[in-house]
N, C-alpha and C positions, 0 to 999 in steps of 0.2 A: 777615104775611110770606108772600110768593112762594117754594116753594123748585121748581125746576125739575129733574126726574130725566129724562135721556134714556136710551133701554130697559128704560123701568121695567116693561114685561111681562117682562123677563129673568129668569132664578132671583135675582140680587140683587137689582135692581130690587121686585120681589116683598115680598120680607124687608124691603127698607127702608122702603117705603109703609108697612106693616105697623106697622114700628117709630115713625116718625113720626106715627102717627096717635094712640098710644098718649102718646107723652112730650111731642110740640109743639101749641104752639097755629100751625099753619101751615095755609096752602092748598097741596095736591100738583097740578102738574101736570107730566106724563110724556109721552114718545112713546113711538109703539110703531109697527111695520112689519110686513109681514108676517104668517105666521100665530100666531093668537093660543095661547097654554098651554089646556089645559080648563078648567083653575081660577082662570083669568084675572077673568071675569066676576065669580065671587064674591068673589075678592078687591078689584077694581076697587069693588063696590057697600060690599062692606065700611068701605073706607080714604075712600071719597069720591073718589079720583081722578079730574081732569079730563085725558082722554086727547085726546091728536091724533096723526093719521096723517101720521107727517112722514118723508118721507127723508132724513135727514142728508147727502148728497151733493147737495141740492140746493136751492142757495145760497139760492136767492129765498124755498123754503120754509121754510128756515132761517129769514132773516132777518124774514120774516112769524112767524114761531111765535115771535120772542124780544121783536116789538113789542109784539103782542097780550098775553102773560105779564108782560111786566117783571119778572122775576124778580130777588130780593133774593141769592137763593142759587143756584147750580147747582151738580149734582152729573153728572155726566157718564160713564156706565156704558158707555153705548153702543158694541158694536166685536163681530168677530170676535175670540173666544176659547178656542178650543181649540186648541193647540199641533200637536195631531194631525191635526185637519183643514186644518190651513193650509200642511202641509209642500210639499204640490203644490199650493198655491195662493198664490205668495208675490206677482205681483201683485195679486189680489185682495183679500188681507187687509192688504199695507201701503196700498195705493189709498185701500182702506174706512176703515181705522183713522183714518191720517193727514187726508185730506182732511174727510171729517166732521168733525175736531176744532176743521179750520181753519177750515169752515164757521159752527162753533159760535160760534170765540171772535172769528171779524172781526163777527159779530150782537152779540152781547154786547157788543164796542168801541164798537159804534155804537148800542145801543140799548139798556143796561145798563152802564156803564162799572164804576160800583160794585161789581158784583153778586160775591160772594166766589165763587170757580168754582174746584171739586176735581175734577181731574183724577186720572183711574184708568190708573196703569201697571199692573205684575207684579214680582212677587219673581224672575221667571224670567228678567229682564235681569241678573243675575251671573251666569249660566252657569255655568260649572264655576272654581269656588273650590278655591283650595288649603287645608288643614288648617289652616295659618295663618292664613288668614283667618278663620276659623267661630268664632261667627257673625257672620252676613255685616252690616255697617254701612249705614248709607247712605253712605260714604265708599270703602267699598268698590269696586274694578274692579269696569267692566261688560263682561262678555264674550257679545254676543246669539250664539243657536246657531241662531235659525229663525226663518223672514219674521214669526211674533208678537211674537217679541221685541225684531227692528227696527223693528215697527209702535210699539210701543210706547215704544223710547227716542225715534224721531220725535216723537210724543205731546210728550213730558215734555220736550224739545227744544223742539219748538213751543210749549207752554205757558211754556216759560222766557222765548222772546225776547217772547211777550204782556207778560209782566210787566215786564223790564228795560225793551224800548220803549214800549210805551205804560201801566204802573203800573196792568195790570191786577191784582186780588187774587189771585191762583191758585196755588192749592197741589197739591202734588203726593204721590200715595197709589201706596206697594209691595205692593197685599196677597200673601201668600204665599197656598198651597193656601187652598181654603177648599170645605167642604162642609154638605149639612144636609138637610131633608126639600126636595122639590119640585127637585131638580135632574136634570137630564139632559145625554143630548149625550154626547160622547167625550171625559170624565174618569175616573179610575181609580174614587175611588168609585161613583157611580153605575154605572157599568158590574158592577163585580164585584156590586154588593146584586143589581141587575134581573137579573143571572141566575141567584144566588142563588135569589130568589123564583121566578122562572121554572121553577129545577127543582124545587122545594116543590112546587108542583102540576101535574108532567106535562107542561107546555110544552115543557123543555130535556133532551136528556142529562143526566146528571149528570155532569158532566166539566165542567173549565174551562179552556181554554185562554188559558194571558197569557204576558205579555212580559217585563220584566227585575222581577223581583223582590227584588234587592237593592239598589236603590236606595232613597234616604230623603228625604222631604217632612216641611217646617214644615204641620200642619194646623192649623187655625184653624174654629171654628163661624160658618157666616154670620152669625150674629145677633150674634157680635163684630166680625166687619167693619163690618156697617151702622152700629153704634154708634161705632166708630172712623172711619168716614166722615163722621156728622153730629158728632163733637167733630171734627176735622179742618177741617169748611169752616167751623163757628162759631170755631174757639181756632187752628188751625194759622198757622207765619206764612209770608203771601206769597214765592213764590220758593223755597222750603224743600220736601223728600222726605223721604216718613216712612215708613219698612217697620209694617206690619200682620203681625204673624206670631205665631205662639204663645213661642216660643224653647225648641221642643222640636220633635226630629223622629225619624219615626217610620218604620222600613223596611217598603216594600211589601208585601215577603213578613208581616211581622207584623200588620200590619193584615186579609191576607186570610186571614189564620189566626181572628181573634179575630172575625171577619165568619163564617167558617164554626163557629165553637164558637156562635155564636148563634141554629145550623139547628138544624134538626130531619132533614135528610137527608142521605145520604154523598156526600158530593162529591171526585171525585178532581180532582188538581192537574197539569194538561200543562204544563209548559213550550215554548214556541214559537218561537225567535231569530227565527222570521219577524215576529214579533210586536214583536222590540223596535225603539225610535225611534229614526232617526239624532242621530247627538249627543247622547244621554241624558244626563241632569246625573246623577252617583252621587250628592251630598246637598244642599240645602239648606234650612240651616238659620238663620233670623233672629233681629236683635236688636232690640225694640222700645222703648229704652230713651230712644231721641228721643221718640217719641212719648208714653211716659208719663212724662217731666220736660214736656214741652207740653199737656198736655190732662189726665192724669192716669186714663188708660185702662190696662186689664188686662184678660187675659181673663178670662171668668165661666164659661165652657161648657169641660168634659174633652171630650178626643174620644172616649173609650170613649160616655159618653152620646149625644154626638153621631151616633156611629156608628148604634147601638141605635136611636135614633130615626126615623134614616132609612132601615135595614132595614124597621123597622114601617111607615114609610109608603112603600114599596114592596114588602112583602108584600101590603098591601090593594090598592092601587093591580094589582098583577097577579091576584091573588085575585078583585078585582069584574070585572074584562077578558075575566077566562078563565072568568065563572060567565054571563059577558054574553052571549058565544058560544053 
């Protein structure tokens, strides 16, 4: 079996090779763009991954990379993701998002029809929910607050009319927050550990300056996403969206509490309004109750461990950096 991951260099992309290589009898083949992670390579030789250099925006390369593969599966990562880097860049991130998707699935039409292909939205398409709503359904109002979010009902939008017109297989995935070792980029996690470590050993002040800390995230361990990705494109059914989320959520300010009880150094706490995002969501909070009467998935991973695990691998990670120097 073909299974097809585009951005499989990404932080998920990563975890799921990883995972697949472990539980299926499958051949991985993935794109990647771009510069590559450090730990790319080794993971790449590890998984066996057959990589290509494709740009999703461009169509011909597309549609060569989906003859060549014949992919039985696709799973489909690929996109601008950070909420935070996209606020000044709303044509860029919905261009990206959208158009590669579309590239994807007119290849697929025409050169895979079959192929079951799980499309990757966000939990972050409800916006801001009322009390009543929580937690949030797949049924639920979509209220997008920022060009990722419109990239993304586009997405799920376009995935839809694939499948009603032409009866492509395509399922569609809400994951909520999701963190774990190896992640980067301008998410909350990563951001508060690397500096953390940074000030462990002399890098940083020891001061942290953030932004709204009363707000609350559904957190979820990658390694329950990727598992909920691959039951999703094997058992999910066509046409259908399925929130990935833990159905527990957890306030910022708590988290970087329980992130500093795990140093070893004092760290003072700034507050910043220049820091906070426009349209901030105050909570969301999911219910994955679709998805586990369909597949029969649940989380395995607490976040407390969660957490702990990827402080440690970016205490090292800054540790060898700054012994490197």
């Amino acid at each position: 079996m073909n299974v097809l991951i585009t951005g499989i260099s990404g932080f998920v992309g990563g975890h799921l090779a990883e995972f697949l290589k472990d539980i299926a009898d499958v051949k991985i083949f993935g794109t990647v763009y771009g510069p590559m992670p450090d730990y790319f390579d080794a993971l790449k030789t590890k998984t066996g991954v057959n990589t290509f250099e494709c740009d999703l925006l461009d169509k011909e390369a597309v549609s060569r990379l989906v003859e060549t593969v014949k992919p039985d599966l696709v799973i489909h990562l690929a996109a601008l993701s950070s909420v935070a880097d996209t606020l000044n860049h709303a044509e860029r991130v919905i261009t990206n998002n959208v158009i590669s998707e579309l590239n994807l699935l007119d290849a697929v039409k025409e050169f895979s029809p079959t192929a079951r292909t799980l499309v990757i939205s966000s939990g972050e398409v409800y916006g801001k929910a009322t009390e009543d709503e929580l937690p949030l359904s797949e049924t639920t109002d979509l209220r997008p607050l920022n060009p990722y979010t419109v990239s993304k009902l586009g997405q799920e939008f376009l995935a839809y009319q694939y499948y009603a017109a032409y009866e492509l297989p395509i399922i569609i995935a809400r994951p909520f927050n999701h963190t774990g070792p190896r992640q980067e980029g301008n998410f909350v996690v990563p951001s508060f550990i690397k500096q953390i470590a940074q000030i462990e050993v002399g890098q940083r002040e020891p001061i942290m300056r953030v932004g709204n800390l009363e707000s609350a995230r559904d957190f979820s361990d990658v390694r329950d996403i990727v598992r909920a990705y691959w039951l999703l494109v094997n058992k999910g059914e066509p046409g259908e969206v399925y929130n990935i989320c833990s159905g527990k959520a957890l306030r910022i300010g708590e988290l970087l509490n329980f992130l500093i009880s795990q140093s070893t150094a004092k760290i003072e706490i700034k507050v910043d309004p220049e820091l906070y995002r426009p349209g901030d969501i105050p909570i969301l909070l999911g219910d994955y109750s679709k998805l586990s009467e369909q597949t029969g998935w649940a989380p395995q991973f607490d976040i407390e461990s969660t957490l702990k695990e990827t402080l440690g691998y970016w205490q090292n990670q800054v540790t060898n950096n700054w012994e490197d120097q």
